[in-house]
C-alpha positions in Angstrom: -14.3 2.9 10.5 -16.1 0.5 13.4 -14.9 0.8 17.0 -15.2 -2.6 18.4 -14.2 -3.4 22.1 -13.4 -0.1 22.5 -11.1 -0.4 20.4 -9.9 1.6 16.9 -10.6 -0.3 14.3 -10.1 0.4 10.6 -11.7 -1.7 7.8 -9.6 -2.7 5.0 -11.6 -1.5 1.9 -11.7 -0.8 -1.6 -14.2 0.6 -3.3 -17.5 1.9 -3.5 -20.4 0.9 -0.8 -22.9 -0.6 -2.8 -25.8 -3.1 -1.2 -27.5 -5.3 -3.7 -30.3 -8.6 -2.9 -29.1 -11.9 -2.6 -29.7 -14.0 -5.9 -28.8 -17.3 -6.9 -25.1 -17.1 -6.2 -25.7 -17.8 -2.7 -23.5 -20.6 -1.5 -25.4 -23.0 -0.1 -24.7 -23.9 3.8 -22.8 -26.9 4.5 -20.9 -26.6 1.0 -17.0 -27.7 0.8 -15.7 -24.5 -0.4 -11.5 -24.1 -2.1 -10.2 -21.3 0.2 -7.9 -19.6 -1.8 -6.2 -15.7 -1.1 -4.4 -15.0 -3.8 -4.1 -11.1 -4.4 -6.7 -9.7 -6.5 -7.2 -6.3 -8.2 -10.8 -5.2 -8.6 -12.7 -2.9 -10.7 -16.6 -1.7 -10.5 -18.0 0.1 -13.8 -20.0 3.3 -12.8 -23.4 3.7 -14.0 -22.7 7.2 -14.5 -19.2 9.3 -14.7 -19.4 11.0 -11.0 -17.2 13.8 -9.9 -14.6 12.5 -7.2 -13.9 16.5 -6.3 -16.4 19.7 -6.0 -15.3 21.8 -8.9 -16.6 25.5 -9.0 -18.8 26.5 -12.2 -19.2 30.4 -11.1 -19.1 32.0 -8.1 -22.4 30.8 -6.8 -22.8 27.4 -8.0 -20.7 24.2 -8.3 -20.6 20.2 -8.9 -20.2 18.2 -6.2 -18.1 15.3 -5.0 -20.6 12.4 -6.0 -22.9 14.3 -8.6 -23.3 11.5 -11.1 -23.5 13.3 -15.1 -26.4 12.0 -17.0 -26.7 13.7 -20.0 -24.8 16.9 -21.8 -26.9 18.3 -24.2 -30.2 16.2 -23.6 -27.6 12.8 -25.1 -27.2 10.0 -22.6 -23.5 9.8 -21.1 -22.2 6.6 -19.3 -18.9 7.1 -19.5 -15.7 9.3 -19.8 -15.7 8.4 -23.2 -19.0 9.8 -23.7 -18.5 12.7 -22.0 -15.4 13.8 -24.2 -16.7 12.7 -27.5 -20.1 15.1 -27.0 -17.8 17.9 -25.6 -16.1 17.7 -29.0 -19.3 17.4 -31.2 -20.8 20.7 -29.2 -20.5 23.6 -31.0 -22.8 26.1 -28.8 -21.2 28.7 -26.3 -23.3 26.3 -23.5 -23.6 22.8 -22.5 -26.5 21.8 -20.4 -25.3 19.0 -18.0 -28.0 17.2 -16.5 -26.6 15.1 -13.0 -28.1 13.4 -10.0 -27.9 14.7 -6.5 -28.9 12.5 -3.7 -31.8 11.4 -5.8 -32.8 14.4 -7.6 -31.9 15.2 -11.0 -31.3 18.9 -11.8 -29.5 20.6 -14.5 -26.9 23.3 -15.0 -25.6 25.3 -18.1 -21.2 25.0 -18.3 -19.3 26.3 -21.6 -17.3 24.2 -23.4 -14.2 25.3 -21.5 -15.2 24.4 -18.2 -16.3 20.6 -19.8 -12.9 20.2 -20.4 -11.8 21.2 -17.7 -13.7 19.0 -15.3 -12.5 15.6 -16.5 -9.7 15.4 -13.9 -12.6 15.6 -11.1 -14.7 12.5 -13.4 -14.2 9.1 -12.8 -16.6 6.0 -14.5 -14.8 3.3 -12.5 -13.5 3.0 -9.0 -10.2 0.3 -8.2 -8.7 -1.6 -5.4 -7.0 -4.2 -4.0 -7.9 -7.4 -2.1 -7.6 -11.1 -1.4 -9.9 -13.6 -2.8 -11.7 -15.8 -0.5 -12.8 -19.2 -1.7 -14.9 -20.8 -4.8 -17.3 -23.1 -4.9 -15.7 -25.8 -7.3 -19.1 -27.3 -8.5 -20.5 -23.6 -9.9 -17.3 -21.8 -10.2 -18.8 -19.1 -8.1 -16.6 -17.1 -5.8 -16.6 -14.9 -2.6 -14.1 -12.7 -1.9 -13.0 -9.3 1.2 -15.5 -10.5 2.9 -17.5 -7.1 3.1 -18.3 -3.8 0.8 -16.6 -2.2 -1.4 -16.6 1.7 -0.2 -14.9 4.4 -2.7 -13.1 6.4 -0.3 -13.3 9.6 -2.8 -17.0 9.6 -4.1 -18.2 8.3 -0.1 -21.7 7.8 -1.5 -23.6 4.3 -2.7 -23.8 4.7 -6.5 -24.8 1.4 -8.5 -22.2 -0.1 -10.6 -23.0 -2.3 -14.3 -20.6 -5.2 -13.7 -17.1 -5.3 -12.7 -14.0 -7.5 -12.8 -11.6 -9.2 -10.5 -7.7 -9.6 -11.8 -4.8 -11.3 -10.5 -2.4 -8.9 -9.0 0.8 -10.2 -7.9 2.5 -8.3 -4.9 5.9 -6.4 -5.9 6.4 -5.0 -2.5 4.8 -4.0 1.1 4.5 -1.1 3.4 4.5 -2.9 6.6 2.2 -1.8 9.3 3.5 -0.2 12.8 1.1 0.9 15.5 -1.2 3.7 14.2 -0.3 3.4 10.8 -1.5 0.9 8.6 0.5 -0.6 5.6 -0.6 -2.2 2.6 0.9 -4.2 -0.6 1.9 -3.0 -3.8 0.8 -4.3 -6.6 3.0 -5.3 -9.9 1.6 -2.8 -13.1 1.9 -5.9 -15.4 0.0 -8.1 -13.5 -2.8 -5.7 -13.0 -5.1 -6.9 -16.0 -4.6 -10.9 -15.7 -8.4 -11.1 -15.9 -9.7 -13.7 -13.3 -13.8 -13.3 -13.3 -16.8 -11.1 -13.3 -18.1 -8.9 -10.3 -22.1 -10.0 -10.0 -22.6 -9.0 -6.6 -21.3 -6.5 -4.0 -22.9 -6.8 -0.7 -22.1 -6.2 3.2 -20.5 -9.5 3.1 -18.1 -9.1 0.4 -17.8 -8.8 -3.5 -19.3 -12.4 -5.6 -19.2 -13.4 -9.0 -18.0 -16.3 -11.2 -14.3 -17.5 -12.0 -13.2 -17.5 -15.5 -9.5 -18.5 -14.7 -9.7 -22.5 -14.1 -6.0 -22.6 -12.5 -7.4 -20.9 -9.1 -9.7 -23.9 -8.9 -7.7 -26.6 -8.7 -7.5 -26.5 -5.1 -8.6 -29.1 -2.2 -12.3 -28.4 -1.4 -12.8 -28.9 2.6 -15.7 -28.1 4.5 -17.1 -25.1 6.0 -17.0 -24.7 10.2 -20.2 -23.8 11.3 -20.0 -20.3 13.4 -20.9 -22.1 16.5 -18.3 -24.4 15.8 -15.1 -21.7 16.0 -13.0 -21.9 19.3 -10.6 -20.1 20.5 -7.0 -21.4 19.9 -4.9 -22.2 16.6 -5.8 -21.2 13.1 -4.1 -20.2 10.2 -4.4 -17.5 7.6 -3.7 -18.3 3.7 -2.7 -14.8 2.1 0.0 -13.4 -0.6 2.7 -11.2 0.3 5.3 -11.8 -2.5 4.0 -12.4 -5.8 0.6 -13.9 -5.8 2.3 -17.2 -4.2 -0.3 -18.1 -1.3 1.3 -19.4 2.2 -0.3 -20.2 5.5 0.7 -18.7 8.8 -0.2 -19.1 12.3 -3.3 -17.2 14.2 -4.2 -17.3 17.5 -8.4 -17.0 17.2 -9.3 -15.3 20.9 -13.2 -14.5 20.6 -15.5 -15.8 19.2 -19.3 -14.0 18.7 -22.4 -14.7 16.2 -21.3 -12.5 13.4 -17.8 -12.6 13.9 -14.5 -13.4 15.6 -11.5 -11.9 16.9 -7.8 -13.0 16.4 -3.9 -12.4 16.7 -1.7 -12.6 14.4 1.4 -15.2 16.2 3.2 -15.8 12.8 7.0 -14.6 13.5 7.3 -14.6 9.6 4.2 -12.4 8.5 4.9 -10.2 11.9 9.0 -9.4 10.4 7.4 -9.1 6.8 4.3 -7.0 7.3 3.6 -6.0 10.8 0.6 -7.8 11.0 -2.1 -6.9 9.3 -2.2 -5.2 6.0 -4.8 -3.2 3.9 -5.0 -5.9 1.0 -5.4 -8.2 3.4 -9.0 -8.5 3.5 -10.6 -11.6 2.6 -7.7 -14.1 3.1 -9.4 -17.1 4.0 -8.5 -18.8 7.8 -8.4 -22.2 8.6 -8.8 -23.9 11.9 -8.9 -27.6 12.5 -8.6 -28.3 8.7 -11.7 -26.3 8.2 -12.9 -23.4 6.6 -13.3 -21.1 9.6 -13.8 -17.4 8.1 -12.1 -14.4 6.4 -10.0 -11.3 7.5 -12.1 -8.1 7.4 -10.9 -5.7 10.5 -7.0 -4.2 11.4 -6.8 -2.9 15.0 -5.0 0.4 14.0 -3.4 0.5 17.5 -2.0 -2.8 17.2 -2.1 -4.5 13.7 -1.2 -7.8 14.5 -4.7 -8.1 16.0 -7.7 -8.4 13.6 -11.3 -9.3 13.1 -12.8 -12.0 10.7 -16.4 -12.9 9.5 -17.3 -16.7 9.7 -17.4 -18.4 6.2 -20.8 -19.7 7.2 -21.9 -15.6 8.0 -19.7 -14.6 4.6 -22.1 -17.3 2.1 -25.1 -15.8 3.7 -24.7 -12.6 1.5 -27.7 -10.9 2.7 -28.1 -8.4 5.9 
């Protein structure tokens, strides 16, 4: 959570906080860029199946929320899958679990009961929802939430060995009202229409390629240079039924280096959602017929105002 303005803000996140360097993804400057915002699920791999819970091993010892399991029985584990398929193959009264703790490996013995037990406190992926942001059509490269994923259970910075963004059409929303948040609901048969790999997921959003060719078929137009943002009209392309994409009206009422302020004028997308929604994040805005930014910030006090990053801040994707 940021405060900015003196005022509460919450960001609309997903998954885990991870910083990684800036490769040859990076968008060039000046690029014309498809702004899209259709809904997307996404899902980071784990390096290592990390307990999302502390769960007691006697009375004086226990894992804790964020271990990360390396090995049981001196054999590498990387996933649940491995975790349950050496439980089974043990057949001494004790398991030695090797895990990392804030940098530090250490190692406990757990009997065969308790390994069971602890796979409802394991996880080897963390979820969410989002809005895609744009894609470069000349590299099929995307940019999308426009910042970091952050796990909400593990609340660490584990690395991740790839991920994947899907499709996710909306089936219904929990509008926002002053102090409470809403978010969109996503259908459970659309949540693995796989749209592309997650390469990258930095402080300026999650980047990878596009594998489905139908989201890039879009009107490239050309970026707005930070400087270049004014207060006044602007629109916000986002999904709020379905995964069909529609533009409505933002007023943009500050404008700073790093980012910009708005509110949300839309009659239509105030009745339907309140304003602002967790999910929301990344939906590209438009002003002037150019590519202006993306949502990232909700005012919690009053979610029909919002912050955004500039698209020209977003392609940077280093700190």
């Amino acid at each position: 959570m940021r405060c900015v303005a003196n005022k509460r803000f919450i960001t609309i996140l997903l998954g885990l906080m991870i910083v990684f360097p800036t490769s040859s993804l990076a968008a060039k400057s000046g690029d014309n860029l498809i702004p899209l915002g259709q809904s997307i699920g996404v899902q980071l791999k784990l390096e290592n199946p990390t307990f999302v819970h502390d769960v007691m091993v006697d009375e004086k010892w226990w894992f804790k929320n964020g271990d990360q399991v390396i090995s049981l029985n001196k054999k590498s584990i990387e996933s649940i899958a491995d975790w349950k398929k050496t439980s089974k193959e043990n057949h001494e009264a004790k398991v030695s679990v090797e895990f990392l703790r804030e940098s530090k490996r250490q190692d406990v013995l757990v009997s065969a009961n308790q390994l069971e037990s602890m796979l409802p406190f394991l996880r080897d992926h963390t979820e969410g929802i989002g809005t895609i942001t744009y894609v470069n059509p000349s590299t099929s490269e995307y940019g999308a939430l426009g910042h970091q994923i952050v796990d909400q259970q593990i609340e660490q910075t584990p690395p991740f060995l790839g991920g994947s963004i899907f499709l996710s059409d909306i089936a219904r929303i929990h509008k926002s009202t002053p102090g409470k948040p809403g978010y969109k609901i996503a259908k459970q048969s659309s949540i693995h229409v796989l749209a592309g790999s997650v390469q990258e997921n930095t402080v300026y959003g999650i980047f990878g390629v596009l594998s489905d060719t139908n989201l890039q078929k879009g009107q490239a137009i050309p970026t707005l240079k930070t400087d270049h943002i004014k207060k006044g009209q602007a629109e916000i392309y986002t999904a709020i039924e379905g995964n069909d994409v529609q533009p409505y009206q933002i007023e943009i009422i500050k404008v700073d280096k790093k980012t910009f302020q708005f509110i949300v004028t839309d009659k239509v997308l105030i009745e339907k959602t309140g304003g602002i929604l967790q999910g929301m994040s990344g939906s590209p805005i438009i002003q002037n017929g150019k590519f202006a930014g993306a949502i990232t910030h909700m005012v919690v006090d009053n979610p029909v105002k919002g912050a955004a990053i500039p698209i020209q801040e977003m392609i940077k994707r280093q700190p």
